[in-house]
N, C-alpha and C positions, 0 to 999 in steps of 0.2 A: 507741536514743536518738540523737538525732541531733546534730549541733553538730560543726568539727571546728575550727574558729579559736576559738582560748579564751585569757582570761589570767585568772590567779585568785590568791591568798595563800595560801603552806602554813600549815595549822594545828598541823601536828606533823609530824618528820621525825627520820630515824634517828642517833642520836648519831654514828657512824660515815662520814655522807654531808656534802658539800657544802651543804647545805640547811639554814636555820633555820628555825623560825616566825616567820608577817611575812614571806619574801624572796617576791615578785613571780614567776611564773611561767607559762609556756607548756609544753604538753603538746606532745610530739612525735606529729605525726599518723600515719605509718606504723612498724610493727613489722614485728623480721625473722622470716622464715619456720623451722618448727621444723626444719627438717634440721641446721642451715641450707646455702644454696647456698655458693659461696665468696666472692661479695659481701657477703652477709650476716653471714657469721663473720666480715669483717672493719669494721661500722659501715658498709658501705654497701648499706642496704637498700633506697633508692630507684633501686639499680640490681638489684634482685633478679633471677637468671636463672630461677626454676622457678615463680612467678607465686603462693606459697601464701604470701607476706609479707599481713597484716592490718593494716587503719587504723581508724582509729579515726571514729565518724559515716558511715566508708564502705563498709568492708569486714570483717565480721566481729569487730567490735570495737563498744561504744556510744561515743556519743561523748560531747564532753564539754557539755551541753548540760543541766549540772543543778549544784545548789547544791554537792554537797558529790562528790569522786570519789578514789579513791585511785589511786597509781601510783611503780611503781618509781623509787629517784633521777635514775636514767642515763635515764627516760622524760619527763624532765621537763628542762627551760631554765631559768637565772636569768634576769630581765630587769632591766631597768636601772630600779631605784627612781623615776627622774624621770618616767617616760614614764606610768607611772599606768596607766589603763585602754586608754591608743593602744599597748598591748603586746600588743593581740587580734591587732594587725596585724604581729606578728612572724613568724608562720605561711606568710601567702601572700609574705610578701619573702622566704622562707628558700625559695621558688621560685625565686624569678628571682635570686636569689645566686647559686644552684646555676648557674641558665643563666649570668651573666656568669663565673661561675668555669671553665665548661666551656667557654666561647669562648678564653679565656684559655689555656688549654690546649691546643685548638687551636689556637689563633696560636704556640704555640712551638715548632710543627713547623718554623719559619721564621724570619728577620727580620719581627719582626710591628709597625707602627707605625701602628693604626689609631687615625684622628681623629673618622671621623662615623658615628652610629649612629642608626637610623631603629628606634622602636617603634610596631609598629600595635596598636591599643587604648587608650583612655584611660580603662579601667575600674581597678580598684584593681590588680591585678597589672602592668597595662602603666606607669600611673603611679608602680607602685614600682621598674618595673625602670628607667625613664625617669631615675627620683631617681638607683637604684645608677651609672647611665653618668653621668651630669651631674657625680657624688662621683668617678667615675672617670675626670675628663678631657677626656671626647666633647664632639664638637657635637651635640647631640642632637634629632632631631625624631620628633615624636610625632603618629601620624595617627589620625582617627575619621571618624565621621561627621557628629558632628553640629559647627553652627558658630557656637557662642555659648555662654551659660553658665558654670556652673562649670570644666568640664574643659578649655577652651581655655585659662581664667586660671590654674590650678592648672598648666599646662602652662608659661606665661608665667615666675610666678611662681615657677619651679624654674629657668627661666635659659634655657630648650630652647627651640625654634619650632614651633606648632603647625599643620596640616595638614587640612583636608578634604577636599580633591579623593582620583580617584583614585590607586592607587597609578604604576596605568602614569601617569599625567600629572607625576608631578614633578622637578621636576628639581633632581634628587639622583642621585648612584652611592656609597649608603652601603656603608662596609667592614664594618660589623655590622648584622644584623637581627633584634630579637628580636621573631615575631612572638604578640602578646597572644588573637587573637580565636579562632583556629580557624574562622574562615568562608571558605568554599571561594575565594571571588573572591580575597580578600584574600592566604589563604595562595598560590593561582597566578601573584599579580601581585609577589609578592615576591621569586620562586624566581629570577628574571631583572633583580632591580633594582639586584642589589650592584657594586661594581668588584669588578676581580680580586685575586685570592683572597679573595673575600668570606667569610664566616660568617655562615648563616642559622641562628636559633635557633628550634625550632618548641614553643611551651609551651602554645599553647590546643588545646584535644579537640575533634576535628570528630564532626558527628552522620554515621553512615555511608548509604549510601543514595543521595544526592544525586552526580549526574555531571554533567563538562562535560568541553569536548573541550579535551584541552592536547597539544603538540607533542612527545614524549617526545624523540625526536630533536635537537629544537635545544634541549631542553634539555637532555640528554647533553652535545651537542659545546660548551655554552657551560661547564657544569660543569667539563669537561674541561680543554680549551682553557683557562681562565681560573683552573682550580685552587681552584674551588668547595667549599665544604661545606655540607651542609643535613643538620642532626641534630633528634631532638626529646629533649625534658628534660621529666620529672616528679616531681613530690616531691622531699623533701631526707633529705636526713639531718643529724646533729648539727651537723657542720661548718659545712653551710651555714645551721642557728639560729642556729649565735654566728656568722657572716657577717651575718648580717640583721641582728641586736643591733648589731653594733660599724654598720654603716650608719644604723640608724634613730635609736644616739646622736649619730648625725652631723647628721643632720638637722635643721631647724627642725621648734620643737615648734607652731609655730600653724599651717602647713605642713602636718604630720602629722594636726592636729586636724580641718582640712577636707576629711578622708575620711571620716569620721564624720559623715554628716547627720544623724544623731539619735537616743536614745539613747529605749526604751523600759523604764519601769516592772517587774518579775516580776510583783506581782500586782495584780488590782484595775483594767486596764484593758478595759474592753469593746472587744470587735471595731468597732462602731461609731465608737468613740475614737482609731481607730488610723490617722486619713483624714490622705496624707501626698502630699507631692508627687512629681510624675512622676517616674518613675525615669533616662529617658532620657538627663534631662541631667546626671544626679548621677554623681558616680566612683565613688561606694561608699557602703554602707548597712549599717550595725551595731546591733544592738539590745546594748545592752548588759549589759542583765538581763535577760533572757527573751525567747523564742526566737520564740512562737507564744501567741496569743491561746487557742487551742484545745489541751490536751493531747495531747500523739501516744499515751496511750490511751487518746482521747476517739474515736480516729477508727475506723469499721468501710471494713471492706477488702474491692471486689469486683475480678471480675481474669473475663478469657478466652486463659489460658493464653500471652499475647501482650502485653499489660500487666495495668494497674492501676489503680484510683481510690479515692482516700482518701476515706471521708466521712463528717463529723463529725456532732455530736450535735443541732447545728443546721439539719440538712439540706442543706449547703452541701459540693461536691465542690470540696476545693482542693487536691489534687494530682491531674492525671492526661497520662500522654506518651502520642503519638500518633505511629503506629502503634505501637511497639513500648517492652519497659521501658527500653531506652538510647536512645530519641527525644528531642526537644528537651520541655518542658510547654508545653501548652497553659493547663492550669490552677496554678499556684502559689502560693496565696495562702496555703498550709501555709506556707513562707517568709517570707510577706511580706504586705503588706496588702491587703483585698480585690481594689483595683487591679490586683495582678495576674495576678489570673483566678480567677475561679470561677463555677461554676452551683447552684445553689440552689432545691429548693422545700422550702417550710414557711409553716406559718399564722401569718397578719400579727400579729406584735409580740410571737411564741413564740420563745423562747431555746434552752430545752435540751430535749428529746424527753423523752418519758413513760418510755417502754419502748423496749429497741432487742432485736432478734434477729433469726439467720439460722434460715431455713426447714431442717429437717432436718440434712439433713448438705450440706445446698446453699450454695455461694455468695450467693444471694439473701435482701438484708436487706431486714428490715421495721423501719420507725420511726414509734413513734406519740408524738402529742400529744394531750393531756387540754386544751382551749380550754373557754370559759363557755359556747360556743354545739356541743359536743361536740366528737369525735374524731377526729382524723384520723391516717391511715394512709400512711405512702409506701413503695411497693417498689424496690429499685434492684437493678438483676443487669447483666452483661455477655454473652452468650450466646458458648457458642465460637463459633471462625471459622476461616476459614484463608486470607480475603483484607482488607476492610475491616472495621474495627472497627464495633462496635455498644452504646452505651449505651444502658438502655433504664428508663427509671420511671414508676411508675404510681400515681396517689395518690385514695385512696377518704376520702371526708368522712360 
């Protein structure tokens, strides 16, 4: 089950706990590991050492991406009655709390008296850390790529200065850098943008795979020399939930509401229904009742040992990464709406397949449809490999 940003209403809770029926809540997305390590055993599981901590939509865990879910009290966050349903967005801020609390931290190895902090990304995590530094003081600026829209004024709008160029062209020598994207350019051109004793914060996942040539050298001697630090932060723990809560009460609630482009239906919308605007210029995109037009299992699963491709009952592949299962997608309209990406064969103005099955004990499904004008059959398989992928389908009428 997928989902891992959620807010929802307890329906019943333990006489004994913090929790009533009615109080507003968020689900903690990582658990600690059973040993536990010694981070663990003490509430900090998003610093787990032995790597066997479970999340939840991610790792060995479903997530919370259905009507009704149960969970321990300490698994669970109050939120702040006011904030309503923009309490989904307490999850990915209780990210970058964690990062501006770990900057924090480090700076008190020292006299620490930083003024300007530079976020790249203006997707919804960079935008929220953007908020927590603006709540915290900074001069803040926030770079992307793109240069209009939403995300520049939402940038505006929170008090910061927003950025397109790139990173080597600005001029700036920010004392903090938290950076949002995980893309190679971006994170290389950061490592050397700070003044001295800067603090780089690294919170976006790079896909692995991809080289370019960097200086390792000057960038040692600048590190050095200038008493550098570059960390990466993931997940939170409880601390930094109620760090998110007590920020996001801080915040302007119409503010908050413009990270939510728009809020779909649980049931009764067709896929068709679902035709939404570009993504590129939008900060953030939330469905608010229901996750996926198509049920996750609705979808059949072929794979060549290398990845994966989801594909549903309407003949439509919307999820699949390329080359391998932790590549970027190419297809993702499991996510999101057709837009963005999927491939598809099926008979014109057929919904849901007849019959669906896999060939023996093979990988290789078959999907048919019952039409006025007869039957059709589609096969879809992955074949192994051990260098480029191969999708391969074959459809008999």
């Amino acid at each position: 089950m997928l989902g891992h940003e959620s807010v929802g209403r307890v329906l019943e809770a333990p006489v004994d706990s913090d929790l009533s029926e009615g109080d507003l809540v968020v689900g903690i997305v990582r658990r600690p590991d059973p040993v536990p390590c010694a981070n663990c055993a003490v509430g900090e599981w998003d610093m787990c050492r032995n790597g066997r901590y479970t999340e939840h939509g991610i790792k060995g865990l479903h997530g919370f991406a259905r009507e009704r879910y149960r969970a321990e009290p300490d698994a669970l966050v109050a939120v702040d009655g006011a904030l309503g349903e923009l309490g989904v967005l307490l999850e990915p801020t209780s990210v970058v709390a964690k990062a501006w609390e770990h900057v924090q931290r480090i700076g008190s190895r020292a006299h620490f008296e930083p003024a300007t902090a530079l976020v790249t990304g203006a997707g919804p995590v960079g935008l929220l850390a953007a908020m927590i530094g603006v709540q915290s003081g900074y001069d803040v600026h926030v770079l992307d790529q793109v240069t209009d829209g939403a995300k520049p004024q939402l940038v505006h709008d929170l008090g910061a200065t927003y950025h397109s160029e790139p990173v080597e062209d600005l001029d700036l020598r920010p004392d903090v850098v938290v950076e949002c994207t995980g893309v190679g350019p971006v994170v290389a051109g950061v490592l050397t943008c700070t003044g001295p004793n800067g603090i780089i914060c690294l919170t976006g996942v790079s896909s692995p795979g991809r080289t370019m040539p960097l200086d390792l050298g000057a960038l040692n001697r600048e590190w050095v020399l200038e008493n550098d630090v570059v960390f990466g932060s993931v997940n939170a723990n409880r601390r930094h939930y109620e760090l998110a809560g007590e920020a996001l009460a801080q915040a302007d609630r119409s503010w908050l509401d413009r990270l939510v482009t728009r809020a779909v239906p649980l049931d009764g919308l067709p896929r068709r229904a679902r035709q939404a605007r570009r993504r590129h210029q939008e900060p953030h995109h939330v469905r608010r009742a229901g996750l996926m037009a198509t049920r996750i299992e609705d979808y059949g699963v072929i794979g060549d040992l290398h990845t994966a491709a989801l594909i549903g009952k309407d003949g439509s592949v919307d999820w699949l990464c390329l080359p391998r299962f932790d590549s970027p997608a190419c297809f993702a309209a499991l996510l999101d709406t057709p837009e963005a990406g999927r491939w598809q064969i099926a008979p014109v103005g057929a919904v849901e397949c007849t019959r669906r099955q896999y060939r023996d004990d093979s990988l290789v499904l078959e999907t048919e449809w019952d039409t006025p004008d007869g039957t059709v059959r589609v096969i879809d398989f992955m074949p192994p490999r051990d260098e480029s992928p191969t999708s391969s389908g074959s459809s008999k009428g």
